[in-house]
C-alpha positions as CSV (number, residue, x, y, z in Angstrom):
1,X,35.7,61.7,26.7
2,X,35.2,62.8,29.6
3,X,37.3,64.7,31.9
4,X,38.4,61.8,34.9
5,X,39.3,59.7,31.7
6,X,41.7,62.8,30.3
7,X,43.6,63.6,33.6
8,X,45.8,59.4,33.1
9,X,46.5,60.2,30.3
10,X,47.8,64.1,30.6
11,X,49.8,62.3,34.1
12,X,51.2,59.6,31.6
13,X,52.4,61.9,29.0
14,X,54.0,64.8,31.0
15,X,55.5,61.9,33.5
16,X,57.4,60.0,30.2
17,X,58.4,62.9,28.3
18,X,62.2,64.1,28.1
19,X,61.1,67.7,28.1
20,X,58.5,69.9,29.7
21,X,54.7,69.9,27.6
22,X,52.8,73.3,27.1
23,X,49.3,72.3,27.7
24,X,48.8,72.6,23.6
25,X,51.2,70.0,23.6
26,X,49.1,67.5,25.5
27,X,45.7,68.4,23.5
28,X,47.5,67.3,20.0
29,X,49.0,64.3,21.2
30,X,45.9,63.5,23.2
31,X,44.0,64.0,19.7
32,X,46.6,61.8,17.8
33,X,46.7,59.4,20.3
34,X,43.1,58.7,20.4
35,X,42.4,59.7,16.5
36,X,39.7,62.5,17.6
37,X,38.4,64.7,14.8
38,X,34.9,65.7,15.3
39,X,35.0,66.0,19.2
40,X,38.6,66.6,19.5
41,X,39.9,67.4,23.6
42,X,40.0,71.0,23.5
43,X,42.5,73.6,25.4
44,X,40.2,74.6,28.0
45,X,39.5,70.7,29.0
46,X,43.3,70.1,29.5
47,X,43.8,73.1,31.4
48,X,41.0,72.4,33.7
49,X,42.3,68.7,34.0
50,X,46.2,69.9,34.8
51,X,44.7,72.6,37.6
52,X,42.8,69.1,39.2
53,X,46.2,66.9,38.8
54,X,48.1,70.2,40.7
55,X,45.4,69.5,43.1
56,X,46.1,66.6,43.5
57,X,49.9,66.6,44.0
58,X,50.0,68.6,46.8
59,X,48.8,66.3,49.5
60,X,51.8,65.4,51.7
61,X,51.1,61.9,50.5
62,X,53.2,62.4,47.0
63,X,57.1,63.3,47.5
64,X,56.5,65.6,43.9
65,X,54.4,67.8,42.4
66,X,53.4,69.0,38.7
67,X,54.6,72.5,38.2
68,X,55.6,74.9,35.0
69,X,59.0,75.2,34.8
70,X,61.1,75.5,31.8
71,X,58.0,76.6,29.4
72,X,55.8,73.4,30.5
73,X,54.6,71.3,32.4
74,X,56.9,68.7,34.9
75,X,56.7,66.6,37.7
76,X,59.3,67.7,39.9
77,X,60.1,66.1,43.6
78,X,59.1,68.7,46.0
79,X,62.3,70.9,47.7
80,X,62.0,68.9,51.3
81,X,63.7,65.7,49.0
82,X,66.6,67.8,47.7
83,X,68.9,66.6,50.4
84,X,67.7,62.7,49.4
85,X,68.3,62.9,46.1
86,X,71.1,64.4,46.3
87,X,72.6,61.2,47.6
88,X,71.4,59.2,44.7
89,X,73.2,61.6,42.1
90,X,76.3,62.4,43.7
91,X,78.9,64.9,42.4
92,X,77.0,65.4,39.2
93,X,73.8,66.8,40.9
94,X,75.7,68.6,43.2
95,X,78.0,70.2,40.8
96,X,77.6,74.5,41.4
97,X,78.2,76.9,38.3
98,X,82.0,78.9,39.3
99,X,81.2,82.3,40.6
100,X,82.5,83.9,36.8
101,X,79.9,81.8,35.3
102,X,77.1,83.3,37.8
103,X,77.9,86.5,36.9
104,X,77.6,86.1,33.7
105,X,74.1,84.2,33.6
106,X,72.8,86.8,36.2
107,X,73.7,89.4,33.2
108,X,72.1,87.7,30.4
109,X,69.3,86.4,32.4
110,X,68.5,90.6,33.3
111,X,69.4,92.1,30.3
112,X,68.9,89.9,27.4
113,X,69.2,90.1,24.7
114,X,73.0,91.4,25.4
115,X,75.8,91.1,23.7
116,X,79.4,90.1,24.8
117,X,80.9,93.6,24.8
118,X,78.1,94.6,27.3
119,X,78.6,91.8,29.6
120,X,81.9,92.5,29.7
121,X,81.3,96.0,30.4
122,X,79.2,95.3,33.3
123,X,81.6,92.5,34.6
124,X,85.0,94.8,33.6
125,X,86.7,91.6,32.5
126,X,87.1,89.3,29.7
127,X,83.7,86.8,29.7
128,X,84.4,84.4,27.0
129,X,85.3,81.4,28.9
130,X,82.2,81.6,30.8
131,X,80.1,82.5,28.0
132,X,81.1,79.5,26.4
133,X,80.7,77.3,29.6
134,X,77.3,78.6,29.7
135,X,76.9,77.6,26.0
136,X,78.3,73.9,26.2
137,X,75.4,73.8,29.5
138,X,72.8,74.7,27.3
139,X,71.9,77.4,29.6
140,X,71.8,80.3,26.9
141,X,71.5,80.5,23.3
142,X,73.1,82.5,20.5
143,X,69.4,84.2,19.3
144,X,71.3,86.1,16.6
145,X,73.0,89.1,15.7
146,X,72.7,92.6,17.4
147,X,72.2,94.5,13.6
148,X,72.2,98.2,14.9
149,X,75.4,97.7,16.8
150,X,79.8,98.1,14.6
151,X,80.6,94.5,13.5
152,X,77.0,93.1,14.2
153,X,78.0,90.9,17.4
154,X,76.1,88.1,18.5
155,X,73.5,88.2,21.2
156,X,72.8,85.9,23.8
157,X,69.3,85.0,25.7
158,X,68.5,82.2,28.2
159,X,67.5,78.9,27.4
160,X,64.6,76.3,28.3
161,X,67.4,74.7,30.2
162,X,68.1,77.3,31.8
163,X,64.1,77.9,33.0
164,X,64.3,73.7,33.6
165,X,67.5,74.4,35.9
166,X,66.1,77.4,38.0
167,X,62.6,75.8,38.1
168,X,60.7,79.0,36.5
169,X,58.5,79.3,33.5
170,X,59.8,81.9,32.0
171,X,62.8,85.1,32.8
172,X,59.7,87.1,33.8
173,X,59.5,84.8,37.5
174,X,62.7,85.7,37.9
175,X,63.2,87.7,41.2
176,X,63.2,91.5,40.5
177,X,66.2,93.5,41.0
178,X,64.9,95.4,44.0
179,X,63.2,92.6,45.9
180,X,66.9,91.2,45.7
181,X,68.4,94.5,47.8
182,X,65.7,94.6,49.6
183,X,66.4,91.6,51.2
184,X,69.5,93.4,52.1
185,X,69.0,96.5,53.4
186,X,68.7,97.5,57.4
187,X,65.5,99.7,57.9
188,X,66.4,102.7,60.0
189,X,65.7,103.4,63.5
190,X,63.2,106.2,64.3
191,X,64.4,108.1,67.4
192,X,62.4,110.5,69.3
193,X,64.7,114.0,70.3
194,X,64.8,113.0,73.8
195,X,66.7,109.6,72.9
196,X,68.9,111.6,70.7
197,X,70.2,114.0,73.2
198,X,70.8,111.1,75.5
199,X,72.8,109.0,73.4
200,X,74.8,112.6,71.8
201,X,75.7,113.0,75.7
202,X,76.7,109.3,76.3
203,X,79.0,109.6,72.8
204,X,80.5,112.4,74.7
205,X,81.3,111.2,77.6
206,X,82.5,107.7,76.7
207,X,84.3,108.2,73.2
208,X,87.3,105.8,72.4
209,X,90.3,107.4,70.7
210,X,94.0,106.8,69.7
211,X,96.6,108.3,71.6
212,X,99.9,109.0,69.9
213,X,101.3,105.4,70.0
214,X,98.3,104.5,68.5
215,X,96.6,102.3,70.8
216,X,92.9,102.9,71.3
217,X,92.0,104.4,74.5
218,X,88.7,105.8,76.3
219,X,88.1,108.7,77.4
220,X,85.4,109.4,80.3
221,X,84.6,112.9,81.3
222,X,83.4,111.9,84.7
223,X,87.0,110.3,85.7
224,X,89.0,112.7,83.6
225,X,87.3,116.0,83.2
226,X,87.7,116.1,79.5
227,X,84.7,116.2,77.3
228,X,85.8,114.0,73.7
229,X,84.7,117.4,71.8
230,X,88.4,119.2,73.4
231,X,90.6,116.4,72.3
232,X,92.6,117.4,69.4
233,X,95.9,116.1,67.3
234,X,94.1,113.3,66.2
235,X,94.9,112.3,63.1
């Protein structure tokens, strides 16, 4: 078969299945579907036929695009739509996980496999009403028992769901820690020694202060006389 006579079919599957397909996935229902035994569809042709329908998909034309997210292959409605669809889902797409619950995911999701007592520890407070939100959500799973650790306790990973829910393939895509800060922090200003001394004499001579009934004054040595530097009994 050859490859243009592949690529309906992969769209068809991955477009009518309740879950995300791993491209082994499409080659063995691809080979059931057709009865192949000799010259069955192999890895390598799907692959090459999922990179063409990628291709394809990201034309303007189409409101969605095939992507791996939750450890497959989906067709998901590109981000401009969000605001759209939202419309058509209501409340129920809308609905936001509560900040305790975000906490908590952003724990597991970082350091999984973890275990109750070490979310908590991280978080300082009690987590298992939002552990067991999370569970009822699907968005982690008990993957068993932490054996090295008094009392054995349970340990907890992320889910498919939650890669589905995030739109990543795996915890790996997950942004990294300091990319996150990074984001955040103010690069500092380089000043040459000439700007310095300027801006040390202007703190000088314009400095606000509190006077004894504590409201905030300024003090200017070219009306007053008095550098900032001889002020004193401030506490």
């Amino acid at each position: 078969m050859e490859l243009s006579e592949i690529i309906p079919h992969i769209e068809a599957l991955i477009f009518a299945s309740e879950k995300p397909l791993t491209s082994m996935d499409v080659v063995e229902l691809i080979n059931t579907a057709f009865g192949f035994m000799e010259e069955r569809i192999s890895l390598d042709q799907v692959e090459s036929c999922v990179e063409g329908i990628k291709e394809k998909y990201q034309s303007e034309f189409y409101p969605f695009e095939l992507r791996q997210s939750g450890g497959g292959w989906q067709f998901l409605t590109k981000k401009e739509f969000y605001k759209t669809i939202a419309q058509l889902n209501g409340d129920k797409f809308l609905k936001r996980l509560s900040t305790a619950a975000l906490e908590t995911l952003a724990i597991i999701a970082y350091k999984q496999p973890v275990t109750k007592g070490e979310i908590e520890s991280i978080r300082g407070v009690n987590s298992d009403y939002s552990i067991q939100k999370l569970l009822e959500k699907e968005l982690i799973i008990i993957s068993g028992r932490n054996e090295n650790m008094p009392g054995k306790p349970l340990v907890y990973v992320t889910s498919k769901t939650f890669m589905d829910y995030f739109g990543i393939n795996s915890p790996a895509d997950l942004p990294k820690i300091k990319e996150v800060f990074a984001e955040q922090l103010i690069e500092p200003t380089i000043m040459r020694a000439e700007d310095a001394e300027a801006v040390q004499h202007e703190v000088v001579a314009n400095t606000l202060v509190v006077n004894e009934e504590g409201d905030l004054i300024r003090t200017d040595e070219d009306e007053k006389g008095t550098d900032a530097n001889e002020i004193t009994g401030i506490e």
